[in-house]
DOKE-185673 format. One record per residue (C-alpha): residue number from 1; residue in three letters; z, y, x. Coordinates in pm, 1 decimal. Layout:
# residues N
ATOM   pos   code          z          y          x
ATOM   NUM    ALA          Z          Y          X
...
# end
This chain:
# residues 372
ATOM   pos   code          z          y          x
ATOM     1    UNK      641.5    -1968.5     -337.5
ATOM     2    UNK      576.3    -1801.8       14.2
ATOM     3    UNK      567.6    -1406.9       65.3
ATOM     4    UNK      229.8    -1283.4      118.4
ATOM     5    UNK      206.0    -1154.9      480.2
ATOM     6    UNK      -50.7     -839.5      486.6
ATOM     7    UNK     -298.7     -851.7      795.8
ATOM     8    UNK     -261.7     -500.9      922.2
ATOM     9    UNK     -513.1     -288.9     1001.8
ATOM    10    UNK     -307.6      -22.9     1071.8
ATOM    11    UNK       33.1       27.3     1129.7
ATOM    12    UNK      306.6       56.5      836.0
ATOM    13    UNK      425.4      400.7      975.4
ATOM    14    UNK       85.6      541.6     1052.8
ATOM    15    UNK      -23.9      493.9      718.0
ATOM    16    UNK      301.1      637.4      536.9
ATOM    17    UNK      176.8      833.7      237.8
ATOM    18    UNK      363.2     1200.9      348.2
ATOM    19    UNK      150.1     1340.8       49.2
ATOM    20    UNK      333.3     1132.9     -192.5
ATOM    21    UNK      646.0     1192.0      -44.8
ATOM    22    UNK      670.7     1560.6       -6.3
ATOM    23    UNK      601.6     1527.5     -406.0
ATOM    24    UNK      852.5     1347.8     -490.3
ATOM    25    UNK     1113.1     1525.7     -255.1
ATOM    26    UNK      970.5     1814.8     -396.6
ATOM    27    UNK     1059.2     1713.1     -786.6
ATOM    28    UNK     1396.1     1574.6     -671.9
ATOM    29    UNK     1512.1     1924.5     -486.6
ATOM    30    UNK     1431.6     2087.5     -847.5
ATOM    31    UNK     1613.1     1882.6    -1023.8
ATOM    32    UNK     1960.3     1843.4     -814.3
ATOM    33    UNK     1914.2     2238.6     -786.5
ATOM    34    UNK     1924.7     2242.4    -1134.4
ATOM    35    UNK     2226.8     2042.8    -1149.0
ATOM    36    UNK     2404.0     2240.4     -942.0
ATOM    37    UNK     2373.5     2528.3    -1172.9
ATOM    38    UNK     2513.2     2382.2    -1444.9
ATOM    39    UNK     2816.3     2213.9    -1296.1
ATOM    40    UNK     3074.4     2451.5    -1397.2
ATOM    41    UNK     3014.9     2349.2    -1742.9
ATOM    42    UNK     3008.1     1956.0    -1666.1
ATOM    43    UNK     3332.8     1718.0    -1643.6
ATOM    44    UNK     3268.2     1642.5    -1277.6
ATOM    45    UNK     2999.4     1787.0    -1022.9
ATOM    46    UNK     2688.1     1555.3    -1168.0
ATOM    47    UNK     2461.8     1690.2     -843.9
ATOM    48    UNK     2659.1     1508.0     -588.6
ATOM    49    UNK     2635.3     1176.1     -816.9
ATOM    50    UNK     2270.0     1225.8     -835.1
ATOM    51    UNK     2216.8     1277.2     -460.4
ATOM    52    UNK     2448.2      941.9     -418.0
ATOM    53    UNK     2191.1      779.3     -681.6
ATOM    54    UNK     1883.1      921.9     -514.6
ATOM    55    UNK     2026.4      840.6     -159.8
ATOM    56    UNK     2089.6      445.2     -295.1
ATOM    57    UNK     1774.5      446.3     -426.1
ATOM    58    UNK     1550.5      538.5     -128.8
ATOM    59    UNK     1750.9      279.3       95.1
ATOM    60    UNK     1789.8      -34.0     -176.5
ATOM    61    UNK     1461.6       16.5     -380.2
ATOM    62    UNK     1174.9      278.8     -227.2
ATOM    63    UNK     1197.7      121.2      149.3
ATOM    64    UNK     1191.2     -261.2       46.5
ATOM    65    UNK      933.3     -181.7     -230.1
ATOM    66    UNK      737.7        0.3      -10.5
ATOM    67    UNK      797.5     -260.8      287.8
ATOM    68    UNK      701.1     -594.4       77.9
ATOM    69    UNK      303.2     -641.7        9.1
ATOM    70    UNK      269.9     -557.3     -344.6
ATOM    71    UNK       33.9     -850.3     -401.2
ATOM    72    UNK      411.0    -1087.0     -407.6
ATOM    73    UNK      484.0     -841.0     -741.6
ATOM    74    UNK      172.5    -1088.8     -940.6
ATOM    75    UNK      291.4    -1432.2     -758.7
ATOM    76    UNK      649.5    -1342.6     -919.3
ATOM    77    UNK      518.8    -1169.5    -1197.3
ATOM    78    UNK      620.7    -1384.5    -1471.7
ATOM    79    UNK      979.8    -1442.1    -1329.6
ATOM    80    UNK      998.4    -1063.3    -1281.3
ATOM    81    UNK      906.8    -1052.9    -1685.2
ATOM    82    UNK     1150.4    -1318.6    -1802.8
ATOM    83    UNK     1433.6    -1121.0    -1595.5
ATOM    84    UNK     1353.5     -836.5    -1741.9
ATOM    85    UNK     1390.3     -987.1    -2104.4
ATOM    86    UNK     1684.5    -1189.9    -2022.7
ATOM    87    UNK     1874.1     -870.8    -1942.7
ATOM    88    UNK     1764.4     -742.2    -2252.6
ATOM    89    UNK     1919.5     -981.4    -2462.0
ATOM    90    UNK     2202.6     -957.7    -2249.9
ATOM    91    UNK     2308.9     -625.7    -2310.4
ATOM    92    UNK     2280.5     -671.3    -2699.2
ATOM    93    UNK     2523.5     -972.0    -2686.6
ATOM    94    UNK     2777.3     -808.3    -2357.6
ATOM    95    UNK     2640.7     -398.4    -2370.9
ATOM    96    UNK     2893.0      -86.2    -2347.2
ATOM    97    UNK     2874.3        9.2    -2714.0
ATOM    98    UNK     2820.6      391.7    -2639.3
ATOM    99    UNK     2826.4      647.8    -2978.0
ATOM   100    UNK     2664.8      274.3    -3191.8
ATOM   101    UNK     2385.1      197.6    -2915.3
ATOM   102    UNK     2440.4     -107.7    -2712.9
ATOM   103    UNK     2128.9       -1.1    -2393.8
ATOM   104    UNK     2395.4      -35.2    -2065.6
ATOM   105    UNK     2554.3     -334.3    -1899.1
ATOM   106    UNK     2878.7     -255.4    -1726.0
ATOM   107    UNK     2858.2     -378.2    -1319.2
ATOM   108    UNK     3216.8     -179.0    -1230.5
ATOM   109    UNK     3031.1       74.8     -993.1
ATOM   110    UNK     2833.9      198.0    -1281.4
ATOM   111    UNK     2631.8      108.9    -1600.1
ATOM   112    UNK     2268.0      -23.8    -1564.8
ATOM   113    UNK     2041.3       16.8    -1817.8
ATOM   114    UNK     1776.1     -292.9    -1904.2
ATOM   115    UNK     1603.5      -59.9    -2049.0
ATOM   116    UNK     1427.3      122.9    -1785.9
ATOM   117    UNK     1378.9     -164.9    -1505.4
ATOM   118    UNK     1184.1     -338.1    -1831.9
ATOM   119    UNK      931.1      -57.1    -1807.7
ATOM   120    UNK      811.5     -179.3    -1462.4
ATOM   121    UNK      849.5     -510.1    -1559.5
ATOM   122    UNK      610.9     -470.4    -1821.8
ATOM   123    UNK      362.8     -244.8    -1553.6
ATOM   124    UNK      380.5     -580.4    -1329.6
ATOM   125    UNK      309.4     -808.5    -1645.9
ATOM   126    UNK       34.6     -604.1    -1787.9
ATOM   127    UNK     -104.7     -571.3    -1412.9
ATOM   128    UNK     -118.1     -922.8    -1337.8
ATOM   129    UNK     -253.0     -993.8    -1701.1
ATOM   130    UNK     -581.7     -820.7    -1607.8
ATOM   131    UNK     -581.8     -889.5    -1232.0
ATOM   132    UNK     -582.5    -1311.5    -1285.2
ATOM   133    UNK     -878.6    -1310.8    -1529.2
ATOM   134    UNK    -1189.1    -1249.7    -1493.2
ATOM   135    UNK    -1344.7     -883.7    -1547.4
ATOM   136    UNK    -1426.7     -817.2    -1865.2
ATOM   137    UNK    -1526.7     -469.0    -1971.1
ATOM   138    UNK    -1432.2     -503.0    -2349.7
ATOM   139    UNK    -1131.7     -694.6    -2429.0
ATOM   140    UNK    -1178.7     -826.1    -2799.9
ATOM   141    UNK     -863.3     -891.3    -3007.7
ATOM   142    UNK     -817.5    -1304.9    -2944.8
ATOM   143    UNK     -843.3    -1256.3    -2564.9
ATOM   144    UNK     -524.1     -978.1    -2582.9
ATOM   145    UNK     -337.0    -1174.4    -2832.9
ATOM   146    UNK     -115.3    -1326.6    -2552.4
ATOM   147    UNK      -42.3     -986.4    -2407.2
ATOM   148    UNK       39.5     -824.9    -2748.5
ATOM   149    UNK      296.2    -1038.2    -2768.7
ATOM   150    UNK      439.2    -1033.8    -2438.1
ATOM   151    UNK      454.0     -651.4    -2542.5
ATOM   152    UNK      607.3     -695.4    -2870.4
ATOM   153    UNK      899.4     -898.2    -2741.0
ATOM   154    UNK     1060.0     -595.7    -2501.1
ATOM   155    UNK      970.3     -357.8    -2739.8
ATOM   156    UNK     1164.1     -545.6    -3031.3
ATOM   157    UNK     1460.3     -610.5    -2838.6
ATOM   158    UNK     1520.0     -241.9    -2744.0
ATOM   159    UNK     1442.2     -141.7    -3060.7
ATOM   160    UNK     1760.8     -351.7    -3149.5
ATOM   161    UNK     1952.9     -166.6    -2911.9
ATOM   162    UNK     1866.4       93.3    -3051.4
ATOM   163    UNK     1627.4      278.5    -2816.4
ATOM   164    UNK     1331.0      369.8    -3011.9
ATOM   165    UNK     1236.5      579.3    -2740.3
ATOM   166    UNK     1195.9      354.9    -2461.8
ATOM   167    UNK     1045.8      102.0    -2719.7
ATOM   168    UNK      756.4      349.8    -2807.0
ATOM   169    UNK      694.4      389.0    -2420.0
ATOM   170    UNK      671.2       30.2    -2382.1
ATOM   171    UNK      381.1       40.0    -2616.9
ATOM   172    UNK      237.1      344.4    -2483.3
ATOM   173    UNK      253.0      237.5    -2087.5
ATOM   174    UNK      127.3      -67.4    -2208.2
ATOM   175    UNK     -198.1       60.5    -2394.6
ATOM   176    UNK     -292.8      331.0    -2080.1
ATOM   177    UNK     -383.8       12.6    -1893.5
ATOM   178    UNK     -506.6     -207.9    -2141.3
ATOM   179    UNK     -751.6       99.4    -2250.7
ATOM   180    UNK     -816.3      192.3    -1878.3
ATOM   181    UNK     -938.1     -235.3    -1891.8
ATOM   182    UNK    -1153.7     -133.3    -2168.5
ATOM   183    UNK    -1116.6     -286.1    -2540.4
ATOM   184    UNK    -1402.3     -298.2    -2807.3
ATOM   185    UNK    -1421.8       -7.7    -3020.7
ATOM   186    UNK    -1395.7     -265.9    -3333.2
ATOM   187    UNK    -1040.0     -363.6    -3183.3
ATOM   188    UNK     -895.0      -21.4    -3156.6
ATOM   189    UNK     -992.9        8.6    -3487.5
ATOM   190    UNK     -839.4     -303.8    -3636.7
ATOM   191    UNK     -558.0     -229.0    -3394.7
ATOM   192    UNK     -479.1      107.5    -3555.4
ATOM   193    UNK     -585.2      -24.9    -3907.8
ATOM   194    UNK     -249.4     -240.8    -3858.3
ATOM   195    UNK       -7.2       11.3    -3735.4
ATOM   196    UNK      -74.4      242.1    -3998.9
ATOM   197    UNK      -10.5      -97.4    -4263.2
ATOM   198    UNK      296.3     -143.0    -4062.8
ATOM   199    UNK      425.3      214.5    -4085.1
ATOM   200    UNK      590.8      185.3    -4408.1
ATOM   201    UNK      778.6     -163.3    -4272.6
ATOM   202    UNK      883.5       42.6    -3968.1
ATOM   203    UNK      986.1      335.2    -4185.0
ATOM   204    UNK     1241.9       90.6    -4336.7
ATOM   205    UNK     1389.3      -62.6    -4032.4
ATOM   206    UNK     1422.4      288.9    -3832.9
ATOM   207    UNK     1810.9      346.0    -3832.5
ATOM   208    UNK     1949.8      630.4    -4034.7
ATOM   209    UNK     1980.9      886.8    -3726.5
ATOM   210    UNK     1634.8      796.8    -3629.1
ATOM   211    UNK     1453.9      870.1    -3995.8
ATOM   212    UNK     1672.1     1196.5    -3963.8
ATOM   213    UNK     1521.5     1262.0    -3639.3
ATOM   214    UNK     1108.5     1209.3    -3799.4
ATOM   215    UNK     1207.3     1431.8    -4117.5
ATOM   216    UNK     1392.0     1695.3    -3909.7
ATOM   217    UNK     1095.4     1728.5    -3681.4
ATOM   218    UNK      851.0     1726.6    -3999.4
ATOM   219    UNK     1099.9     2019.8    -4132.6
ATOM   220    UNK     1164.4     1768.7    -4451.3
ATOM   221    UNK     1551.4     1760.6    -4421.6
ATOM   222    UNK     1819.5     2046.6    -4289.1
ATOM   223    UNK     1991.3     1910.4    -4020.2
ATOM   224    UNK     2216.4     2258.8    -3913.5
ATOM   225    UNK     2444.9     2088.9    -3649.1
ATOM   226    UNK     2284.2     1716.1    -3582.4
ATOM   227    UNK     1932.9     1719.2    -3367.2
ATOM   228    UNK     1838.1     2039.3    -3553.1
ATOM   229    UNK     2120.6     2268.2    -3379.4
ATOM   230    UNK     2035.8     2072.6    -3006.7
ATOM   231    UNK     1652.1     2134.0    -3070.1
ATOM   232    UNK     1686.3     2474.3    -3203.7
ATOM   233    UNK     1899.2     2606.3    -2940.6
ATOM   234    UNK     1671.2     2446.1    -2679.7
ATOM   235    UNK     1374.2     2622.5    -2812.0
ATOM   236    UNK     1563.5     2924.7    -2852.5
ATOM   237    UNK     1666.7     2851.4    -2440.1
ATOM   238    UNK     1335.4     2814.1    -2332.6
ATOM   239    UNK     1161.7     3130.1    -2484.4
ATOM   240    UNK     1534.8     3333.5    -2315.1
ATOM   241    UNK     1361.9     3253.0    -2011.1
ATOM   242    UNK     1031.8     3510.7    -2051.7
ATOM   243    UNK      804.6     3494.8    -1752.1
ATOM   244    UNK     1028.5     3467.6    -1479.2
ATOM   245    UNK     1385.2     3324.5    -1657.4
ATOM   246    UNK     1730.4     3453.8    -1637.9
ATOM   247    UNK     1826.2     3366.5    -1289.6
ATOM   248    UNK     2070.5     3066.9    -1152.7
ATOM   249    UNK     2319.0     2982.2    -1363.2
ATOM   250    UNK     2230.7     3258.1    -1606.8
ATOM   251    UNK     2068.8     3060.9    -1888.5
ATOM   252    UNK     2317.6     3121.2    -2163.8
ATOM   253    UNK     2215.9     2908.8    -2453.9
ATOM   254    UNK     2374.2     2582.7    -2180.8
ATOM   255    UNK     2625.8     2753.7    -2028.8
ATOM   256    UNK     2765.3     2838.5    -2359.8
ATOM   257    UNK     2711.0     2472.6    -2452.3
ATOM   258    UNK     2490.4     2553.7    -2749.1
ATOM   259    UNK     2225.0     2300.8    -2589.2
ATOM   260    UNK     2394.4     1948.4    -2546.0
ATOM   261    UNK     2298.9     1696.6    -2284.0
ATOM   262    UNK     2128.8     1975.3    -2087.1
ATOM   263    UNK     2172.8     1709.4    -1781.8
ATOM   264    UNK     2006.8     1463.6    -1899.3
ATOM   265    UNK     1696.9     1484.6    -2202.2
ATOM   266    UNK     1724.9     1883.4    -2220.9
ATOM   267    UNK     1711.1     1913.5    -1827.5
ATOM   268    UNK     1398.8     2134.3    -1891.4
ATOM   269    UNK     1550.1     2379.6    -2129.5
ATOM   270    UNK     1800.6     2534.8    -1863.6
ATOM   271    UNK     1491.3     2513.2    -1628.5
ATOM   272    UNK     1283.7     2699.1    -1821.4
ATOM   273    UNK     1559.5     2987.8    -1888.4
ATOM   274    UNK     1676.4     3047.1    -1543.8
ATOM   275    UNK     1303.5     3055.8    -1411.0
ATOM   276    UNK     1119.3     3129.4    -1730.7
ATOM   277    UNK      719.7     3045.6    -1736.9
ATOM   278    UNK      621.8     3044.4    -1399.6
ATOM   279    UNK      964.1     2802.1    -1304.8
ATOM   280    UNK      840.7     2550.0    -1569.4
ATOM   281    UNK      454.7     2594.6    -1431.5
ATOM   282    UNK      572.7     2532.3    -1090.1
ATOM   283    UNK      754.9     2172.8    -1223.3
ATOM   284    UNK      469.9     2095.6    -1360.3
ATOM   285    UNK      178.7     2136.7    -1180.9
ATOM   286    UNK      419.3     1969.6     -935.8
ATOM   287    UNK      380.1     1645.6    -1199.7
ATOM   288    UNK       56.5     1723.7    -1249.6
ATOM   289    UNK      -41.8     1669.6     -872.7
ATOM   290    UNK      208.2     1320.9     -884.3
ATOM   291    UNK      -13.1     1212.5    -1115.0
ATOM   292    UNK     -356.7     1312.6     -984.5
ATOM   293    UNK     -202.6     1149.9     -651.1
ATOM   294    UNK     -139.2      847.6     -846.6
ATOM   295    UNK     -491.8      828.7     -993.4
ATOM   296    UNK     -654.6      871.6     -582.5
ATOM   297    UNK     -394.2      549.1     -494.0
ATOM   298    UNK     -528.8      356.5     -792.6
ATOM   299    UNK     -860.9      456.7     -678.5
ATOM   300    UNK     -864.9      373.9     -354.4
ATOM   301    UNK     -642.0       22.2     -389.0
ATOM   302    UNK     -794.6     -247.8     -175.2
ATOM   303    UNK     -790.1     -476.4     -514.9
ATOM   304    UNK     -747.0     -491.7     -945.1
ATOM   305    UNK     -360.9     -568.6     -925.9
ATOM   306    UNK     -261.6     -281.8     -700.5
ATOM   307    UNK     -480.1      -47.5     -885.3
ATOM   308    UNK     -354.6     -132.5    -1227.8
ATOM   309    UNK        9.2      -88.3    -1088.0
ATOM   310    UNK      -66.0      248.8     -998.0
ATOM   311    UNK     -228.4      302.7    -1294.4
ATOM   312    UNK      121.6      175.0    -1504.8
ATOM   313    UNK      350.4      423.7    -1235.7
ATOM   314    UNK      102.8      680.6    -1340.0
ATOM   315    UNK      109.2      645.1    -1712.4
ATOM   316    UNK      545.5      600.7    -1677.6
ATOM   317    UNK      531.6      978.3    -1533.7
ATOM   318    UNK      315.3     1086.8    -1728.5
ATOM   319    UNK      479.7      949.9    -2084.1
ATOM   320    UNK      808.1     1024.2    -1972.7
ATOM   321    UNK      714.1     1388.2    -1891.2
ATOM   322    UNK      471.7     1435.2    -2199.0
ATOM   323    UNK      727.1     1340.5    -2402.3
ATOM   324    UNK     1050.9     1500.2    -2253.3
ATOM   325    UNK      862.8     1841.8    -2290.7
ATOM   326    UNK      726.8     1799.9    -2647.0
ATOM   327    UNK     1102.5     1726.3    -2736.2
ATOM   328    UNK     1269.0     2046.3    -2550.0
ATOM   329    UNK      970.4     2243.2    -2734.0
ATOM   330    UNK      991.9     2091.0    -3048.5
ATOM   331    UNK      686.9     1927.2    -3081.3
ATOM   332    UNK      793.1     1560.9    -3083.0
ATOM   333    UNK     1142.8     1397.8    -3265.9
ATOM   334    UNK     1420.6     1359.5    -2989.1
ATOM   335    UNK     1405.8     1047.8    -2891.6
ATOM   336    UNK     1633.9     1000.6    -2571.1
ATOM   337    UNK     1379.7     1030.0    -2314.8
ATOM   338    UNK     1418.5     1152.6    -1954.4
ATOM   339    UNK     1219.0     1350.0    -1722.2
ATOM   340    UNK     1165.1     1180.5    -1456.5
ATOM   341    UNK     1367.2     1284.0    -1097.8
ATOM   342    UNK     1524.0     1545.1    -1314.6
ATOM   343    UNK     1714.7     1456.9    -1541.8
ATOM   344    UNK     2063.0     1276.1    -1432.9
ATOM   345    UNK     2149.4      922.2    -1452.5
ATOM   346    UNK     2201.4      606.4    -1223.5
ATOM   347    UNK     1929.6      390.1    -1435.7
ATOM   348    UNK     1681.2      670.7    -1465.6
ATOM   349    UNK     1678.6      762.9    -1116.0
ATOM   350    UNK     1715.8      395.5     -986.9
ATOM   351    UNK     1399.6      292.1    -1194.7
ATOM   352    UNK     1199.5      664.7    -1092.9
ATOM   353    UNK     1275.2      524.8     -722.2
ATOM   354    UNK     1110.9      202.2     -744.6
ATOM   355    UNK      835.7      364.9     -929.0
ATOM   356    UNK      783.8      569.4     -614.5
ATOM   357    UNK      855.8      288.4     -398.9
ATOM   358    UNK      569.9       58.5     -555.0
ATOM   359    UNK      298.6      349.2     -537.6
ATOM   360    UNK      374.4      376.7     -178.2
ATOM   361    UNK      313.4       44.1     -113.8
ATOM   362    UNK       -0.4        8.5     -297.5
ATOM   363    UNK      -93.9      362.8     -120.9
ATOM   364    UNK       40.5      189.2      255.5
ATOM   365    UNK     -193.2     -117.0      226.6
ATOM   366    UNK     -503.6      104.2      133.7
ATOM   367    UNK     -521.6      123.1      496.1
ATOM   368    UNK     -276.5     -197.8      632.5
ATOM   369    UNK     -535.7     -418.7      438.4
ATOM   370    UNK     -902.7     -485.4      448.8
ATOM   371    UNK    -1063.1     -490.4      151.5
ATOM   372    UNK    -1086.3     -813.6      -87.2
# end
């Protein structure tokens, strides 16, 4: 297969996307500041790490993404899939058994996790899907059959991990763009006529600390010191902060270490008590404009494929953040999921990165390409 050359229009640098850029710099300076606060109570100084991870990332995964024509992501689309799904099976045969989950492959320098490169995978997949037929307004059932189960596969075998987290985003990444295609009203129907038949089956299958998780959330079962005491104490952290929070390295419900993980899925809850309401605004509307930034590039794309990948890079922020802060709040189960240039972590950052590096490309060639 030969690379795609773009015929420029207008030069790569002169059509750098600075607005998408000073976002996500923006997002990134939060979170390592929030790091930093926090490191007294961590076994090393996590905020270096994560500047090491974001530095790695921006040289290995936003310039080359950004650099290659996006339209080479469909040529290599299905071998960019079957990767994706060999690594998955990989880690449950070779994985780092961490606390009974098998979701990271040792490489020496540090752990990767299948996991998350899966979920842009699956944008790619899903992208090219749509882009190499012919457009159809309403999708019926038969026509997405092949697609459902190219979405099934992932999802099972990181359900086997276990990660029902990153399973369930799978699913929901996947259904933003298939909706945004459009579907007949009779499928969503049937559709969600067979996931409520399934529920019970799923029910069964869930793992014991995941059913806890549901009936916790539902306030069916006392959990004191399991995810009851981490969610508690996170709600508890995030109504300490008031309007304007606690101040750095004041939020007492993590520094005290009755909020566990608070670098990684509770990220938000020492956030929101050192800067209170108007700190957690300010992240968000900062998301909020990532993602209304997302929706212009998708917009404006010079063709189907790169608008649906913006449209997958879009719906990855905005699950991952949706969900993140229904679980530090209490509205959702805990179900291990990030927040996105926050929280720490080589695989979550690495996978944020090329994220960021595959909306600037599709944002680039707005203007590098004419219009097909």
């Amino acid at each position: 297969m030969k690379l795609i050359a773009p015929k420029p229009i207008k030069s790569f640098f002169a059509s750098f996307d600075w607005v998408l850029f000073f976002l996500v710099l923006a997002i990134i300076a939060i979170g390592i500041f929030n790091l930093t606060s926090i490191a007294n109570i961590l076994p090393k100084p996590l905020h270096n790490t994560q500047i090491l991870w974001f530095t790695l990332g921006f040289l290995f995964f936003v310039i080359p993404c950004a650099s290659i024509d996006y339209r080479n992501y469909a040529r290599f689309g299905n071998i960019i899939y079957g990767g994706g799904i060999a690594m998955l099976i990989l880690v449950l045969i070779f994985g780092t058994d961490f606390n009974g989950s098998k979701r990271w492959i040792n490489l020496g320098l540090f752990h990767m996790q299948p996991s998350e490169l899966m979920k842009i995978a699956m944008v790619i997949f899903v992208a090219k899907f749509f882009a190499t037929r012919e457009h159809a307004t309403n999708y019926n059932l038969k026509q997405l059959l092949p697609l459902f189960g190219a979405i099934l596969l992932p999802m099972g075998l990181i359900f086997l991990e276990p990660d029902l987290g990153t399973a369930l985003l799978i699913a929901l990444i996947s259904g933003i763009m298939i909706l945004f295609e459009g579907v007949k009203k009779r499928t969503i129907a049937l559709l969600v006529a067979i996931m409520i038949a399934c529920a019970p089956a799923a029910w069964f299958i869930m793992h014991d600390y995941q059913r806890s998780r549901v009936l916790t959330f539902l306030q069916l079962e006392d959990d004191p010191y399991g995810s009851d005491w981490q969610v508690k104490n996170s709600v508890i952290a995030v109504g300490a902060g008031g309007l304007t929070g606690r101040g750095y390295g004041q939020s007492t419900q993590v520094q005290k270490g009755f909020v566990p993980e608070p670098e990684n899925d509770f990220a938000l809850a020492n956030w929101a008590e050192e800067y209170g309401f108007i700190g957690v605004a300010a992240l968000l509307f900062l998301y909020l404009c990532l993602l209304l930034w997302s929706l212009h590039i998708a917009k404006s794309a010079r063709d189907r494929f790169g608008m649906l990948l913006a449209i997958g890079i879009a719906a990855i922020f905005f699950w991952q953040v949706a969900v993140n802060t229904a679980m530090v709040v209490r509205w959702a189960p805990v179900v291990g999921i990030t927040l996105p240039l926050i929280s720490y972590g080589g695989s979550s950052v690495l996978c944020m990165m090329i994220c960021v590096g595959i909306l600037m490309n599709v944002s680039i060639r707005r203007h590098m390409l004419a219009k097909d």
